[in-house]
C-alpha positions, 0 to 999 in steps of 0.5 A, a space after each residue: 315066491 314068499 310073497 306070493 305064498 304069504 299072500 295067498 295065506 293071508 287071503 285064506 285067513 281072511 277069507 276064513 275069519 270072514 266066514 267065521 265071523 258071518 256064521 256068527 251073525 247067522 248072515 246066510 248071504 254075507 256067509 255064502 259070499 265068504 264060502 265062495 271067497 274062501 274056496 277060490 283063495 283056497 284053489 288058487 294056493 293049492 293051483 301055485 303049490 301053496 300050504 294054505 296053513 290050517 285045515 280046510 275043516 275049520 270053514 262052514 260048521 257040519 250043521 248050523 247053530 241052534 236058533 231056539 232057546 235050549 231045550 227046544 228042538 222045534 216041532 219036527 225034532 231034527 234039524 235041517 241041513 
């Protein structure tokens, strides 16, 4: 079963650094297909009893980036979820 294990790790990091790199480009799409990708590589180690490595926590951030230049809130003063 090592291969296998490596295998489904690598899928997860991919998926994660995938994720990652969408959130930075702010590509809601591209990041809902890593979302997605991530979560099913994610169920498929945990279903075959494979340590995924890091933490779940390090996908999607709590709330999006800031858009605006520093200092400004927008006109409401709360960001969306």
């Amino acid at each position: 079963m090592g291969s296998f294990a490596e295998a489904a790790r690598e899928r997860v990091r991919q998926a994660r650094a995938r994720l990652q790199a969408a959130l930075e480009e702010q590509d809601a799409y591209e990041a809902e297909l890593a979302q997605d990708e991530l979560e099913d590589a994610l169920r498929l180690a945990r279903k075959h009893g494979v340590d995924p490595g890091e933490p779940e926590s390090t996908g999607a951030p709590a709330s999006p980036p800031p858009t605006g230049p520093p200092g400004k809130s927008g006109a409401s003063g709360a960001s969306g979820p």
